[in-house]
Each structure stands twice: as structure tokens, then as C-alpha cells.
N, C-alpha and C positions, 0 to 999 in steps of 0.2 A: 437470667442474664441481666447485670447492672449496665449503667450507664459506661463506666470507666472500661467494659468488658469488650465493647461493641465499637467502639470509639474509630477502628482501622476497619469498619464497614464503613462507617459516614466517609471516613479519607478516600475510600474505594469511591464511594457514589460522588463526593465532589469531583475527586482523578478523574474519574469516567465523564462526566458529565460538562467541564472546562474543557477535555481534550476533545470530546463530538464538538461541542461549540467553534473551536480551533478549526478543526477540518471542516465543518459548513461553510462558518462567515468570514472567513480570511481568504484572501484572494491569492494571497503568495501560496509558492509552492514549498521553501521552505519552514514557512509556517506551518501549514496545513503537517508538513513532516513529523513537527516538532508535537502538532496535536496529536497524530495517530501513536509518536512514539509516550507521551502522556496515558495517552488510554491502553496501554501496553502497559505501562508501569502500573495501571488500577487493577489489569485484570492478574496479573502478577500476585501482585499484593493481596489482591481476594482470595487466588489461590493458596498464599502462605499462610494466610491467614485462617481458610479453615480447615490447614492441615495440623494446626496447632493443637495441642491436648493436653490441657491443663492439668500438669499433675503427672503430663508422661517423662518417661526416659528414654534416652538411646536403646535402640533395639541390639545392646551387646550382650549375647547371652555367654556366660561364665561357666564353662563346668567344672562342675566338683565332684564331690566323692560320691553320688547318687543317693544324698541325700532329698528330700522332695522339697519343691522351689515352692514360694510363698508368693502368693500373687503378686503382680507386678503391671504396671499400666507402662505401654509401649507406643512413643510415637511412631504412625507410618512415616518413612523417608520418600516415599515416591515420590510425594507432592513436590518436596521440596525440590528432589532432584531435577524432576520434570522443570522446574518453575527457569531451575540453572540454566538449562538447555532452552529454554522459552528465551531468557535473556540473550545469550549467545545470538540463537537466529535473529532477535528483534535488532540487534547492534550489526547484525550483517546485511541485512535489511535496508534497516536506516542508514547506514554507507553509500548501499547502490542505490537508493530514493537521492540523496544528496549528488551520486555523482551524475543522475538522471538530470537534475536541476541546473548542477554546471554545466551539463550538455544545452537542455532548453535554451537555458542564457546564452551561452556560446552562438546558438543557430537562431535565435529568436529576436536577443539584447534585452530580454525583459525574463523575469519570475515570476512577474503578473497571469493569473488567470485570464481575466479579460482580454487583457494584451494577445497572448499566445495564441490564443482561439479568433481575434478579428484576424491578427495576422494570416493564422491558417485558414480559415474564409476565403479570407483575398488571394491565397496564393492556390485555392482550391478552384474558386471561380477564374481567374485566372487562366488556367490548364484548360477547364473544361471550355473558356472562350476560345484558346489558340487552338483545341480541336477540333472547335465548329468551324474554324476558318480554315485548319486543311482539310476538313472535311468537303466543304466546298472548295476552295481550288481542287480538289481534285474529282469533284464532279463537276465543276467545270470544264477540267483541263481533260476528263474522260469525253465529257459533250463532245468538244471541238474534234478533238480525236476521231471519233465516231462520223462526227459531220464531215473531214475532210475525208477519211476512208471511203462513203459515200458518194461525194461529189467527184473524186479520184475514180471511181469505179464507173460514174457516169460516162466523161469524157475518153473512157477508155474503149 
């Protein structure tokens, strides 16, 4: 295998290796999108790639008059089909990640990582303070209850 031969494995391993970078170190969520749909397009590519057969043909077989056929090198098609149908879901995919994102924004105001997450922190700690607090009024408001029921039953 020459260099010129191999050339869309190196495109594979940069593809791959720019798009994890993307979804690690970038905070946006559209970002982060735009990497995984990157590493989508490398593992693609690696796929078509080694479904290629240098030197094959379309797998059209011709019949004739039963004469005997002379060898013949055949590319399989799976790959590539498979690869058609890998595209499709990653583009449907990537729709609903982006309409996820217009949503975050909408309910957030931010596409920030950081952002989203202190947000939901505070609005987590939050909930969990307003329950401590009717948790007590209403052990409190049970106390009193209890104590006047008692002191009612005394004078009775």
C-alpha cells in the first residue's frame, strides 16, 4: 500500500480526531453538535473507504448464452449502501440535537455548557430549599395541631 493509496485513512483519523476535540473542549451545544456530526462524517468515510476494491466492478451480472464467465472482481455494495442509510439517520439526528438546542435556549437563554448546568444547580437547590420549608410548616403546623387537640381534650 503506497502513500497516495491510504491518503482517506489519514482524512479519517484527522475527521475523527478534530470532531472528539469539538465535543470535549467546546462549551456550546451547538458546537459540540457540529463535532459529533464531523466524527460521523470520518466514520462514514472509513467505511467507504474500505469497501472500495481496486480494480472491482458493479456486481451486474449479464447472462448470456451459457457460455463460461471469465473472472471478474466485484465490488460488494453493502457498505456503501449501509453508509447511505448511516447518512440519512445522522442528518435526522442532527435536526433533533439542534431543535434540542433551540429548546435549551428558549428555557435557559444560553447554549453554554456552564451556563445551563449552574442554572440548573440553582433552580435544583432551589426546589429542594422550598421543600425543606414545607416540610417544616407542616410539621410544624402538625405540632400545633396535635398540641391544641390535647389541651382541648384536657379542659373537656
Amino acid at each position: 500500500m503506497t502513500l497516495p493509496n491510504v491518503w482517506n485513512y489519514w482524512a479519517v483519523v484527522v475527521l475523527m480526531m478534530v470532531g472528539l476535540y469539538i465535543v470535549i473542549a467546546k462549551p456550546n451545544y451547538v458546537k459540540k453538535l457540529m463535532g459529533l456530526s464531523l466524527f460521523q462524517v470520518s466514520v462514514i468515510m472509513l467505511y467507504v473507504s474500505m469497501g472500495r476494491v481496486t480494480g472491482g466492478t458493479a456486481p451486474i451480472y449479464i447472462l448470456d448464452d451459457g457460455a463460461p464467465r471469465p473472472f471478474v472482481l466485484y465490488t460488494n455494495p453493502v457498505p456503501h449502501v449501509l453508509m447511505l442509510t448511516a447518512i440519512v439517520v445522522g442528518i435526522a439526528t442532527t435536526a433533533v440535537g439542534l431543535a434540542l438546542v433551540v429548546r435549551i435556549r428558549e428555557a435557559y437563554g444560553s447554549s453554554e455548557e456552564d451556563v445551563v448546568a449552574e442554572l440548573d444547580r440553582r433552580e435544583v437547590e432551589a426546589a429542594n430549599a422550598l421543600a425543606a420549608q414545607r416540610a417544616a410548616e407542616s410539621d410544624a403546623s402538625s405540632a400545633t395541631a396535635a398540641h391544641a387537640g390535647a389541651s382541648h381534650e384536657e379542659h373537656a
